[in-house]
N, C-alpha and C positions, 0 to 999 in steps of 0.2 A: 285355424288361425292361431290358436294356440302354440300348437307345437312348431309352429314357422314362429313365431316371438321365440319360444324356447330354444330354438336350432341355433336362431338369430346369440342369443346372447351368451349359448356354449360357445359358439364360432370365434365371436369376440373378447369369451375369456381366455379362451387356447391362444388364440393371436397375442393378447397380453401378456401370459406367461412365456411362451417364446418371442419374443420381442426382450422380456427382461435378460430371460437368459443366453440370450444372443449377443444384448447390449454389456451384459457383467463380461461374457467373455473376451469378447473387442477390448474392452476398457482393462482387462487383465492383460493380455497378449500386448498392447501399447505401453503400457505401464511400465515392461521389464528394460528400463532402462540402468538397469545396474553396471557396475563397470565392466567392460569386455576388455581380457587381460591381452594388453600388446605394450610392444617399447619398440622404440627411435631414436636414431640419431640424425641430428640435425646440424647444418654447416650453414652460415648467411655469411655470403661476401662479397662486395662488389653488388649490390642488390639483386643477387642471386640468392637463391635457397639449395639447396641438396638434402633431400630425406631419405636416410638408408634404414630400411626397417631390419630388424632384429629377428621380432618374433607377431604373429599377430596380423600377416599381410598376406594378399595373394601377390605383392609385389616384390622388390628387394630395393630397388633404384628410383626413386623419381625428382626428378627437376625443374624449378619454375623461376620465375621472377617475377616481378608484379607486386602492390600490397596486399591483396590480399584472395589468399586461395585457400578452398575446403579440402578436408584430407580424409578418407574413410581407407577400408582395409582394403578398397579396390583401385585408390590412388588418387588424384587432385586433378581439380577443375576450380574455376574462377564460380559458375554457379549451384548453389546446392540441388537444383533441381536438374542440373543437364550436365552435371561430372559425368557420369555414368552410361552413356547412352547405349542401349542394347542388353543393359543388366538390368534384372527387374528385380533382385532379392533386395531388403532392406539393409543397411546400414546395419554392422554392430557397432560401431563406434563411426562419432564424424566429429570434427573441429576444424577450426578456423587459423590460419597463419597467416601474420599482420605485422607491418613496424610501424612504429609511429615512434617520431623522435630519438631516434637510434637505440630504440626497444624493440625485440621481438615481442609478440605478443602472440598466446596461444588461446582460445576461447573453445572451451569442451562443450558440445553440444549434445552430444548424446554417448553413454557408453564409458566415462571418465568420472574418478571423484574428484575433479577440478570443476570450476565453473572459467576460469582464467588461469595462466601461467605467466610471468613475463622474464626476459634476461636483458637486462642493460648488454647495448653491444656497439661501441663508438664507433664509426663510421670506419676508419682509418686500418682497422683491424679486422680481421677471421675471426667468426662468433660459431664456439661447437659447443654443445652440449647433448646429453641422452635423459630423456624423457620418456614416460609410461601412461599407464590408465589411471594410476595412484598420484602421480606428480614426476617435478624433474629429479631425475637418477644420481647427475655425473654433470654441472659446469667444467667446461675445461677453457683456460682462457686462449 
């Protein structure tokens, strides 16, 4: 009886120790959301968007309208959970493109030293500007 208590409570320290070091390493590999270097350019007109990537994409072209769509290096969808359908790798960078009150508005989710961006853009006009993972580049009105 003994050594079934003893077997017992080695079993359950091994279990502990791997459980920590299982949980430290998840919680590192999640963590690295540091900036993930990419730039854009971006045209809004006509409540139309055009994002021409630079550098940083598996795309070159993509196009939407709508208020508001997520953008990662694999291209834009309306929801963050089903942009993607058929890809399984994670995100290195994702953010949000939005207007509200004839402002674009960018919101950096993952992979950006932004938490937000925005460009005053009057309705009446073609709004471009070049953006990155560090902030915008290049207003051009």
């Amino acid at each position: 009886m003994k050594l079934h208590h003893i077997m017992l409570i080695l079993l359950i320290s091994v279990a502990v120790i791997l459980g920590t070091i299982i949980a430290f390493h998840l919680t590192t590999e999640i963590s690295n959301d540091g900036p993930f270097p990419f730039e854009m350019s971006l045209v809004y007109e006509d409540d139309h968007f055009q994002l021409e990537c630079i550098e940083g994409c598996t795309w070159t072209s993509v196009g939407f309208s709508g208020t508001t769509n997520f953008v990662n290096q694999d291209g834009t969808g309306q929801r963050s959970a089903a942009i993607f359908p058929g890809i399984r790798r994670e995100a290195d960078y994702l953010f949000v493109v939005s207007t509200e009150n004839d402002t674009i508005i960018l919101k950096g989710l993952k992979g950006t030293r932004w938490n937000q961006l925005s460009m005053s853009c009057p309705s009446e006009n073609e709004c471009r500007f070049t953006f990155n993972h560090l902030g915008i580049t290049s207003p051009k009105p």
